[in-house]
Each structure stands twice: as structure tokens, then as C-alpha cells.
N, C-alpha and C positions, 0 to 999 in steps of 0.2 A: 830236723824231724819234729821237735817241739812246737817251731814254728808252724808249721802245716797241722801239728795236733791242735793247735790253738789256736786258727783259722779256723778249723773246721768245727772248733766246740762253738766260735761267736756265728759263725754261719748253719751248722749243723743241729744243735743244741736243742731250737724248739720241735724242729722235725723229729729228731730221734724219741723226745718222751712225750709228745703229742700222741706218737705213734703208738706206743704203747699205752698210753690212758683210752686210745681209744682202742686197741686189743682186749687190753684185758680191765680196762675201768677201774683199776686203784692206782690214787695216785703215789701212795707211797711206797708200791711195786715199780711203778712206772718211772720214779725218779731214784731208787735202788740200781734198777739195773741198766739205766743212763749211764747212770756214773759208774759201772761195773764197765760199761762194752767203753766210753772214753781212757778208762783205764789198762785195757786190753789192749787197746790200741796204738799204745806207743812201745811196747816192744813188738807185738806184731807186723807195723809197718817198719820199723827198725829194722828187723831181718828179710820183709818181703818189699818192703817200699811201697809206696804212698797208695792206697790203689785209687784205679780213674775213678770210682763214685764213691768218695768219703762217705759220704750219708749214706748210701745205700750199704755199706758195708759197715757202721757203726749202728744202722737201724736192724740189721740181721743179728748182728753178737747181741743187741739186749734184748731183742725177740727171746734167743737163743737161752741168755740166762732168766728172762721171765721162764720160758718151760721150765727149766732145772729148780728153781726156787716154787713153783706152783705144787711139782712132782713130791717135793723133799717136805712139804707143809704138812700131808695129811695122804691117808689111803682112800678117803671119800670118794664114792665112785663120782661126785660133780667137777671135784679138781682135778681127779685124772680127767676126765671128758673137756675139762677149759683147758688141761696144758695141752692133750691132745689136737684141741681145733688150734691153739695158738700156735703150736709146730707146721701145722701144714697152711696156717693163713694165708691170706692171697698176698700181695706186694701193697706196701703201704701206697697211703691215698697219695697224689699228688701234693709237693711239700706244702705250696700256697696255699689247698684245703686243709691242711693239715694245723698248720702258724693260726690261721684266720677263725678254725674252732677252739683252739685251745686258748687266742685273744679272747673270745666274745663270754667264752667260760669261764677266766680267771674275772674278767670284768663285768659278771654278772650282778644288776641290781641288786640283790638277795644278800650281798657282800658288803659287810661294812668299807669305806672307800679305803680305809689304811691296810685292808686285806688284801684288796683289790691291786693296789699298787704292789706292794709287797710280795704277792702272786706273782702277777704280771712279768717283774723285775726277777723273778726265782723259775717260775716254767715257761716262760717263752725267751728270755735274755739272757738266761742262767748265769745269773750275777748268783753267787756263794750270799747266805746270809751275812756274813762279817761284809760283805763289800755295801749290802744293801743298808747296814747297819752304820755301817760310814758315813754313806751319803746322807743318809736323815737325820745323824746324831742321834741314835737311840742304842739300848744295848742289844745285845745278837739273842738274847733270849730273847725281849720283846718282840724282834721280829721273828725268830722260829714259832713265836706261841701267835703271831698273826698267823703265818702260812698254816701253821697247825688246824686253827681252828676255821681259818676260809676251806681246807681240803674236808674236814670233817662237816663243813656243813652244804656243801655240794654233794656229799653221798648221805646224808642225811635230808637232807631236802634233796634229794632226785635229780638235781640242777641236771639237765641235759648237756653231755659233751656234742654240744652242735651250732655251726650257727645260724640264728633266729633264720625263722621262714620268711619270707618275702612280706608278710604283712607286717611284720614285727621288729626285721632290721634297722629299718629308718631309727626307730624310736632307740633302739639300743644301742644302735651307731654312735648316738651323743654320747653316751657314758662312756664307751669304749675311747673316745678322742678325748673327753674331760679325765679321763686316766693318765694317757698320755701328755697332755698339757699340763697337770701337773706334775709329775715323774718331769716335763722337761724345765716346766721352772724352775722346782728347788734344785736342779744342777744348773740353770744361767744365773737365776739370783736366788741362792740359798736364802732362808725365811731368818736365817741368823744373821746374816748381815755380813758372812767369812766370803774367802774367794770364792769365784766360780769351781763347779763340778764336773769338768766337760766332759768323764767318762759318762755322767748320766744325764745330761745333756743330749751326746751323742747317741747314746743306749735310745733315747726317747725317739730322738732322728730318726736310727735303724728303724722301729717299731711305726712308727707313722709310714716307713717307707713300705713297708710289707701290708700294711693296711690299704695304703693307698693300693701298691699293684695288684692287691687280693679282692678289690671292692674299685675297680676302675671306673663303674658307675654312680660312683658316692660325692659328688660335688665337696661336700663337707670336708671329705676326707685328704681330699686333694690341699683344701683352703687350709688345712691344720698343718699338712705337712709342708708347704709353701710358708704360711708363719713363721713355723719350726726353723726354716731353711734363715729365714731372712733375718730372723733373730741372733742365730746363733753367727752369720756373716758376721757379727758386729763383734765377736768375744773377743778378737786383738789389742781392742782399741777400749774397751769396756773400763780397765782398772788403766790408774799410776802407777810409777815407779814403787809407789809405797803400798800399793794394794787396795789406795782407795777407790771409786765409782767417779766414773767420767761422762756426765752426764753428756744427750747425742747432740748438742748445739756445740759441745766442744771435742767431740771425738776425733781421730785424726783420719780421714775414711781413705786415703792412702792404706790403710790396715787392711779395710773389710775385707771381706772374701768375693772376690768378682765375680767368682764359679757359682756358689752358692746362689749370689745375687742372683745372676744369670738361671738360673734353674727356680728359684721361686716366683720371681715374676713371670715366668712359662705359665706354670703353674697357677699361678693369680689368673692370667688371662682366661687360662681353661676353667677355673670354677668360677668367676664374674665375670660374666657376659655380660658386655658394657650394658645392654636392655634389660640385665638379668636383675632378679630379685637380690641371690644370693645372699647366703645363712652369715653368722656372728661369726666363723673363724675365717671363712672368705672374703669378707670385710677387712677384717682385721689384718688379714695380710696384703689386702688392697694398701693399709694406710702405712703397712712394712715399707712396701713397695715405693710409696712415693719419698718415704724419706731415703730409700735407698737409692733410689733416682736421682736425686738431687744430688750436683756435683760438690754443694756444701750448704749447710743452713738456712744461710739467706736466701738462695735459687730455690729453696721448696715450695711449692703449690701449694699454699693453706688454703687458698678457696677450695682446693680438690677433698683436702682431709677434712674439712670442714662440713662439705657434703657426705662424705664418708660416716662421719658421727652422726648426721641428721639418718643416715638409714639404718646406722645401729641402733639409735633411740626409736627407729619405729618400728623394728623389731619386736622391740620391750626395755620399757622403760627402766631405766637404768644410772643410780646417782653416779656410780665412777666414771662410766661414759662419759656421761652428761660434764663432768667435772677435768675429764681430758676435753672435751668440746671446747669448755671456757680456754683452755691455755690457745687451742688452734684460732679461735675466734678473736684473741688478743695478737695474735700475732696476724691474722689477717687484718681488722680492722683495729689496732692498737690497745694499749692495755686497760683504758676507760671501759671499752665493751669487755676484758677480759674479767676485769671489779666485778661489772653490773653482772657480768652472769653467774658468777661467786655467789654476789648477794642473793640474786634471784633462786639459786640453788635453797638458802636456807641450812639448816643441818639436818640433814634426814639420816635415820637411826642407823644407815649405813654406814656413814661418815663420820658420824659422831666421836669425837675423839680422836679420829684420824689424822698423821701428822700431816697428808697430803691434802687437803680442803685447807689448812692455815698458811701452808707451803704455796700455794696458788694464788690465794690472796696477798702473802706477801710479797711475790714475785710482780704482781698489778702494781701496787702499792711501791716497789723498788724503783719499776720503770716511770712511772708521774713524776718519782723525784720526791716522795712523803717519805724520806729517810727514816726519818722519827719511829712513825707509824710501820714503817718495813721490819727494821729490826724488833719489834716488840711482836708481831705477828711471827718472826720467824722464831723468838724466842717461843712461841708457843709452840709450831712444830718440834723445833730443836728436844723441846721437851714429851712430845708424845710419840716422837721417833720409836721405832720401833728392835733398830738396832745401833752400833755404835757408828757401822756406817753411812747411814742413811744422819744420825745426828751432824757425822761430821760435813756432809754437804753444808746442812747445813751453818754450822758455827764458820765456813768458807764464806758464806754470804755476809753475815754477821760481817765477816773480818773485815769484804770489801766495803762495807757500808762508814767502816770506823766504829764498829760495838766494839768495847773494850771487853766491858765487864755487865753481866746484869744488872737492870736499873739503870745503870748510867749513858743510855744510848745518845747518841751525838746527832744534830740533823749534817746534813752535804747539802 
């Protein structure tokens, strides 16, 4: 019984208190009495069993205790007349419309982004704050006092529980997926450098997935959640035995996930249309795609990813791009062009200090055979790494070069 109570909280969850923010418009009614009818629910189906529309019968009970908590607040003749219309309301909207307003409202502009996520992860996932507090590494007040203050300022600023009108989607669409995409970063490669998160990982998955089936005409959407898919195929194979990062020229793709694979390249196909223009996350999972094609390394299409990056740069210009460009472009036409397009990059303010611009350079500089010159350039990365795992790729490079010690590098 727990188990089906605990199915239906990860599948039921944003239905149930969507429904009610859009009943009665407080959110912190609306997630009161969520948690009141999940509660009710397990000794009620305990003695009655399971019923056929979980949702449907968990969105009744906190309907239910919205009117009792509305009635008990105040004798106001406007709260009797709100618990009254809430008793007799009609049958909640269809769940899709229901996930898809309460998405585009937690990731409203107007929200600072750490709100935004934090939202997002608390009313439509319903991850507990200690769980959303985990995954960031932050304390669970800090994240109560985000969701605090994103809910107080959607009823302070008027924020509409709806999503954007037809002229206005497009544009809000992006933020709603750059939510997403980050929510699934920091669960594949956490910003610390520790293992992967795959509950929020996968949490980010679900949420692209409901996007996607809720917005089937969103190109975008599709391209994010195809990314999503092709990224996360890779998590088997990602770490060692010891937990460190396995970079994908050496992963063991006997791992990946074939399913997955198979379902993001779908996906790919439907938002890049080989003539198509296709947006930066469509792309991007175009360039998933080919690495995950490839039976191993060496059989990958660089000329394909290569092209791939020249329509991301025309997009809008872009040094990280540009700077994965040079690695594809080195491995299509060897690591001389991979230098000169290092050099050609220059340091722009973006990169500046980045361990990955000196990481790239010295991976050029490995393959000519300038040992010397390798390890001192990777010494500089090693040093603006960002965390202990990312240093220790590279001090593995170092190793195979013969760097001992700093300063004392050796040529091969």
C-alpha cells in the first residue's frame, strides 16, 4: 500500500496542488491540504484499497479539506462564499493542463532562478525541502526561505497561475527548459565535483517529459528532453571504481542505456529536421546523438559534430562552443587545427580563468608530442579546476606525460 501511496505522490503530486492553487489561489493552502489528503490516504486505501483514479480521489480529499480550513479561518461573508463555490467546483482541469500552469508559474521570469528551481522541485516534483536541500548542498532553511519568498511574490506581483498566451509562450518556453537543464545538471555533474544525483537527474527527466507531452508543438522542447535522455544513457559508465569521472573517449558504452539512446534520437529526428533550422537544445542533442551512435570513439563523425557547432555559433556567438568546436575540429583534422583554433579563440571574459581553455590547449599540445609544453599548460588547468574532481583528470594526464612534481616536468 505504501508503495502505490508513493507512486501516486511522484505521479500525482503536481496534479493534486496545481488543482488547488488554481481553486482557491494560495499557495500555502494549496500545499497544506496536499499534504493533508496524501496523508489520508493511506489508511483510507488500507481499509478500502487502492481506488481506480488515485488522482482523482486525492484531488477530492484536499479540495475537501481546502473548504474545512477556508470555513474555520474567519465568519467573513467572502470566505464562506470562496469555501462555498470551492465545494461545489467543477472536476479539475485535465492533469497535462494543470502540470503545464503550475511549470510556466513556478518558472516565471519575475523569479529569481534559485526560486525558480527550488519551486519547480517543491510544486510540481514534490521533492520535501530537505531532499531539495541535498541536492544543492544548501541548508533546508535556505531553501524554505527561497520557496517562501518565490510564493509571496507571485501573489504580490499578481503573477498569473496560467500558461503564457500564444504570443508569449515561445519566449517563455526558454526559461521554463533553462530550469530544467539546470535542475538536471547539478544531478549528472553536481557543481561540486561529488557523485552524480540521479534522483534529480531523473526528477529533471520526468519534468521535460510532461513538458514535452504538454507543449507537443514546441520543437525546443522535444530537443531538451532528447539531450536529457542521451545524457543521462551515459550515467553507468560516467564514474570508476573510486568515484572518479570517466571521460567519453574512454567510457565503456556496453554501459549506456540502449532504450534511452533509442528514444532520444527519435526525438532528435523530430526536432532537427535534416533542412531544419533548429534551436540550441536540438542541436545539442543532434551532437548527443552522434556520439551515441558511434559503436566507440574512433567510428564518430567529427565532420558531422563539427558542422553541428558551426550552426550553434550561428545561432549566437558563443566562446564555450566555440572552444568545444576546437576539440571536434582537432580530432577531425588533427591537433595543429585543434592549437590554432585555441589560439584563435584568444581569452574572452568568458573563459578567462577557466580550467577548460588551458585543458584544451593542452590536450593539442599532448598530441604533437610538446610534452614539456603539455604538462605546464595542464598544470595551469589542474590549478583553476574548479573542483577536486575535475583537478584530478587532470593530475591523470600529468601522470601519463611523466610530471612528477611541479616544475620538474619531463619531456617524452
Amino acid at each position: 500500500m505504501r508503495a502505490a501511496l508513493a507512486a501516486a505522490h511522484h505521479a500525482e503530486w503536481g496534479v493534486v496542488f496545481g488543482t488547488l492553487v488554481r481553486l482557491t489561489g494560495d499557495w500555502e493552502l494549496a500545499e497544506d491540504c496536499a499534504q493533508d489528503a496524501f496523508a489520508r490516504a493511506l489508511p483510507a486505501w488500507e481499509r478500502d484499497g487502492v481506488p481506480r483514479r488515485p488522482g482523482a480521489w486525492l484531488v477530492t480529499a484536499a479540495r475537501r479539506c481546502a473548504v474545512d480550513v477556508l470555513r474555520r479561518r474567519t465568519t467573513e461573508c467572502d470566505k464562506i462564499a470562496e469555501a462555498s463555490a470551492l465545494e461545489t467546483a467543477y472536476e479539475p482541469a485535465p492533469p497535462g493542463d494543470e502540470r503545464l500552469r503550475l511549470i510556466f508559474t513556478c518558472c516565471h521570469p519575475a523569479l529569481p532562478l534559485e526560486a525558480r528551481v527550488a519551486l519547480t522541485l517543491r510544486a510540481v516534483g514534490g521533492l520535501t525541502t530537505r531532499e531539495i536541500a541535498r541536492a544543492f548542498l544548501v541548508g533546508e532553511d535556505t531553501v524554505s526561505q527561497r520557496i517562501l519568498r518565490a510564493k509571496r511574490k507571485i501573489a504580490t506581483a499578481g503573477i498569473p497561475y496560467r500558461v503564457p498566451p500564444p504570443g508569449a509562450r515561445a519566449e517563455r518556453l526558454g526559461g521554463v527548459l533553462a530550469v530544467l537543464y539546470l535542475i538536471f545538471t547539478e544531478g549528472y555533474a553536481p557543481s561540486d565535483g561529488s557523485a552524480t544525483r540521479d534522483r534529480l537527474a531523473e526528477e529533471a527527466v520526468r519534468l521535460a517529459r510532461l513538458v514535452t507531452a504538454e507543449a507537443p508543438d514546441e520543437p525546443e522542447a522535444r530537443g531538451l528532453l532528447a539531450l536529457l535522455l542521451l545524457q543521462h544513457s551515459r550515467r553507468a559508465a560516467r564514474l570508476d571504481a573510486d568515484g572518479g569521472l570517466v571521460t567519453l573517449e574512454h567510457q565503456d558504452r556496453s554501459l549506456w542505456d540502449r532504450g534511452l539512446i533509442a528514444e532520444g534520437v527519435a526525438l532528435v529526428r523530430e526536432a532537427l529536421p535534416e533542412l531544419g533550422e533548429g534551436g540550441p537544445y536540438a542541436l545539442q542533442a543532434a551532437l548527443a546523438a552522434q556520439h551515441a551512435l558511434a559503436p566507440d570513439a574512433a567510428a564518430t563523425d567529427w565532420a558531422a559534430i563539427v558542422a553541428l557547432y558551426d550552426r550553434l555559433l550561428a545561432l549566437r556567438a558563443n566562446p564555450v562552443v566555440a572552444l568545444n568546436r576546437a576539440v571536434a575540429l582537432g580530432m577531425r583534422d588533427g591537433p595543429q587545427a585543434q592549437l590554432d583554433a585555441v589560439d584563435a579563440l584568444g581569452t574572452p571574459k568568458e573563459l578567462a580563468g577557466h580550467h577548460a581553455l588551458a585543458a584544451v590547449r593542452a590536450d593539442a599540445l599532448r598530441r604533437l608530442g610538446l610534452a614539456r609544453a603539455a604538462a605546464a599548460t595542464y598544470e595551469e588547468a589542474r590549478a583553476a579546476a574548479p573542483n577536486a574532481a575535475i583537478a584530478q583528470q587532470y593530475s591523470r594526464r600529468l601522470t601519463e606525460l611523466g610530471h612528477r612534481t611541479k616544475g620538474t616536468p619531463r619531456d617524452g
